[in-house]
N, C-alpha and C positions, 0 to 999 in steps of 0.2 A: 504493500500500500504506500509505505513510504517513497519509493522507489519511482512509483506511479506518478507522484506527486512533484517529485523532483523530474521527473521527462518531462510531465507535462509543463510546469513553468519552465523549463528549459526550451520547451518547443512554442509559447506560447510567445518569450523572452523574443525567440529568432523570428518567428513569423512577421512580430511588432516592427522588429528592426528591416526584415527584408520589406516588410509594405513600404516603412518610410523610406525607404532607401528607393524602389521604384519610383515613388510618389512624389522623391524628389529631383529624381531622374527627369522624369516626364514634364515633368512643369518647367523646370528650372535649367535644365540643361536642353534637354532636346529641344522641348519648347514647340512640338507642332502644331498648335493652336494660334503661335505666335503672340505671345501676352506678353504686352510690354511691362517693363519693372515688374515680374516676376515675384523677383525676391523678396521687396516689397510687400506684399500681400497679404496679410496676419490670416485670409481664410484657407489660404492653402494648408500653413503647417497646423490647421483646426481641423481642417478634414481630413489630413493623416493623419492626425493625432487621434480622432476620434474612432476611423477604423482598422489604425492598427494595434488600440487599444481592446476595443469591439470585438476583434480576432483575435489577440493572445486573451481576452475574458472566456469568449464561446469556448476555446481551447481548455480553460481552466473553470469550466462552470462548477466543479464539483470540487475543487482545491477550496480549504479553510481562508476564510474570509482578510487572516491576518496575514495571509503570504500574495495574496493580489498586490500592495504596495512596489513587490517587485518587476512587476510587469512596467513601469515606469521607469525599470534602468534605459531601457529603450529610448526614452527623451533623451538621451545626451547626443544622439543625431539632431536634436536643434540646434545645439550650440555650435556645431560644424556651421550652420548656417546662420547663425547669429539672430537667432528666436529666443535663444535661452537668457532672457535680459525680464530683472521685474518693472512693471508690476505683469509683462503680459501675458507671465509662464504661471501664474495663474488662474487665467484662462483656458490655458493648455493644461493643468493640471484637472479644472472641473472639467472641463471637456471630455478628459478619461475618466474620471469618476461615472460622469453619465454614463457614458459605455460601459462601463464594468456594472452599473444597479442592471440595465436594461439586460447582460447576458448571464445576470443569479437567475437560477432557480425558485429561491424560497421566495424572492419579491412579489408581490401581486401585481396584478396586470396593470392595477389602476396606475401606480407608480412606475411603474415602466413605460407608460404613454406619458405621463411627465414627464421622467427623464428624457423620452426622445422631443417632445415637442420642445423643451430648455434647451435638448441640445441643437435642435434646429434654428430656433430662436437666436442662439451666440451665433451660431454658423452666419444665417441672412445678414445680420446685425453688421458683420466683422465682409461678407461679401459689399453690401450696397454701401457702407460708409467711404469706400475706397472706391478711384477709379476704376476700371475696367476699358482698357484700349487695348484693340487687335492690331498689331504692327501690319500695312502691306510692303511690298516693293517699293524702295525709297521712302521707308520711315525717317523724320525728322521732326523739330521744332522751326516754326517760323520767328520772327523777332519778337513775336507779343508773345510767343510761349506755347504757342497752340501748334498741339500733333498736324502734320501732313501727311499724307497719306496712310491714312488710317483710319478706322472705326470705332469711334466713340461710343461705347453700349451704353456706357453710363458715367457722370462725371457728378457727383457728388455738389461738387462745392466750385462755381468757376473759376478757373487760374486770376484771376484783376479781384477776387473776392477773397486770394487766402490768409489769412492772419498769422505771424510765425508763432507755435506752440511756444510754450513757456517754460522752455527747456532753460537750463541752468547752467554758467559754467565756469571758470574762472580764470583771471590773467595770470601774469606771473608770479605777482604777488601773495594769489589765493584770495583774491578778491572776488567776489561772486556779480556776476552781470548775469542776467537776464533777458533772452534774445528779445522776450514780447516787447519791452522797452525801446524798440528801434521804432520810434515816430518823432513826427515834430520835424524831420527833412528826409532827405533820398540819403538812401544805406545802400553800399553795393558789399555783398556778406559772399568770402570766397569759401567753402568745407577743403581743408585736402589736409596733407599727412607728407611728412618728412620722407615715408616711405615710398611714397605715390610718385612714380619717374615722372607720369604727365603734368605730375603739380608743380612739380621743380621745372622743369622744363618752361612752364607758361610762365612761372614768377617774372623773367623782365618784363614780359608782355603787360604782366598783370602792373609791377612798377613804374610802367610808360603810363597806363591808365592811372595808377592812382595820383602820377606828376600835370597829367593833362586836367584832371577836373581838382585839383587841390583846391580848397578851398570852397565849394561847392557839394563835394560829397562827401559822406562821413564812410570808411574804410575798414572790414570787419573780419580777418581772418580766422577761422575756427580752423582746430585742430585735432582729428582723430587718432593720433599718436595715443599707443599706450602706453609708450614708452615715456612720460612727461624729462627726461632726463635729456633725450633725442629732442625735443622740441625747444626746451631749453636751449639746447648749445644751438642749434639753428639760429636762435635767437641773437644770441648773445654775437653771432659769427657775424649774420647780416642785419640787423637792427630792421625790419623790413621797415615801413609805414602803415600805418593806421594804429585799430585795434588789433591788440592778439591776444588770441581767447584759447582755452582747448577742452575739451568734454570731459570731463570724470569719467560717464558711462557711455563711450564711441556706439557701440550697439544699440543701446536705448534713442541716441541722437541721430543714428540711422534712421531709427522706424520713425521715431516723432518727428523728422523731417522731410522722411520720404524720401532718403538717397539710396538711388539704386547704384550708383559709382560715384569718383570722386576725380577728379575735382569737381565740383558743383557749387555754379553759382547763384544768389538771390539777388534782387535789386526791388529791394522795399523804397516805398513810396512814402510820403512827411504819414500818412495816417495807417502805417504800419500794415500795407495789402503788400504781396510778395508775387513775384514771378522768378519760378524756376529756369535754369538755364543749362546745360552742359557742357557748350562751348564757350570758348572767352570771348569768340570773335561778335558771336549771338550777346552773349550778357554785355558788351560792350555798346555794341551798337543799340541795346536797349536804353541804355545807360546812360545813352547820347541823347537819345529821343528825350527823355524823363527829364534832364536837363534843361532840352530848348525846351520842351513846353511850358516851361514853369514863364 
């Protein structure tokens, strides 16, 4: 019996792991659907998580209630993908819960039609709050920020409408600034990382921009280094200009800002609405517009 027990979490364990592992395959890598910012997406690793949970439970319907928490080693396939950041693994974690009440036995029916209807509920919830755009041939952004050639299924909140989350972060001193605080003039806010080749590479580019509108635009570097040591001496090497900021939690300031890569730029307007950018050349010449029109 023992023995029984121990397979079956073991095989319950790999099932979990082989689902996400497809699941992340297909979305994230191959990508035949063409879904832009992929990675992005908080419903995807909700819906692995839900039935690769689902499956290693079905597999262990009859295992003692206190050994299911292991079916959960299997989450540390988020953190390859940088999901496993709070408060959102949270959600990832009742998300398995649901699925483990739904495939007990002893549960009644009644409560297992909750759990699925909660768990569909997170599911839609974490789908419609997020874009949804199908990449075609010759995907791009034009200068105000909007997908070309492509199929907007659904767009939440429009790009000239988005307000930057309230993410938190600190200079060198460990002083804490506050991105939502960017109003009152034009902010052009760069994301990259000392490790990022393309980030380094655009720096002059970016230093001609921030020497052409001096005085005009206020200048925002964030920094996804984990290393704060590595960011530091960059620091200290070339004194860049503006502000310089860097994340505590890089992972977390991914999802709450929506970077699917990096370098990634914003250029917030005086009342704090943000347009996405990924090239300099685009966030520049946006940048230029925002200026003359003033």
């Amino acid at each position: 019996m023992v023995k029984q027990k121990i397979r079956n979490m073991g095989l319950g364990i790999l099932a979990s792991l082989v689902i996400m592992a497809i699941g992340f395959y297909f979305f994230l890598f191959a990508n035949p659907l063409g879904i832009h910012q992929a990675n992005l997406l908080k419903w995807i690793p909700i819906l692995l998580g839900f039935v690769a949970i689902y499956v290693g439970g079905k597999i262990n319907k009859n295992t003692p209630v206190g050994l299911l928490p292991l079916l959960f080693a299997s989450y540390v396939v988020f953190d390859l993908f940088h999901f496993f950041y709070f408060p959102f693994i949270l959600v990832l974690v009742a998300i398995g819960i649901l699925a483990l009440v739904i495939t007990r036995q002893e549960v009644n029916s009644i409560i297992k039609v909750g759990a699925g209807i909660a768990a569909a509920g997170i599911f839609l919830f974490y789908l419609l709050s997020q874009p949804l755009i199908i990449k075609h041939k010759g995907f791009g952004r034009n200068v105000a920020g909007e997908p070309v050639n492509a199929t907007v299924l659904w767009q939440p909140s429009a790009q000239k409408d988005q307000r930057l989350h309230t993410q938190t972060l600190v200079d060198a001193n460990n002083n804490k600034f506050h991105l939502n605080q960017l109003q009152g003039q034009t902010h052009f806010v760069t994301v990259w990382a000392t490790w990022c080749g393309p980030c380094i590479k655009g720096k002059p580019q970016l230093d001609s921009l921030k020497q052409v509108h001096r005085g005009q635009v206020t200048f925002v570097d964030v920094s996804l280094d984990e290393k704060r040591s590595q960011w530091q001496d960059f620091l200290e090497q070339y004194n860049p200009k503006g502000i310089q900021l860097i994340s505590t939690q890089p992972d977390a300031t991914r999802r709450n800002l929506e970077i699917g890569s990096i370098p990634c730029y914003f250029v917030v307007n005086e009342h704090g609405h943000y347009t996405t950018f990924t090239t300099l050349q685009q966030a520049g010449q946006a940048l230029a517009n925002t200026v003359a029109s003033k």
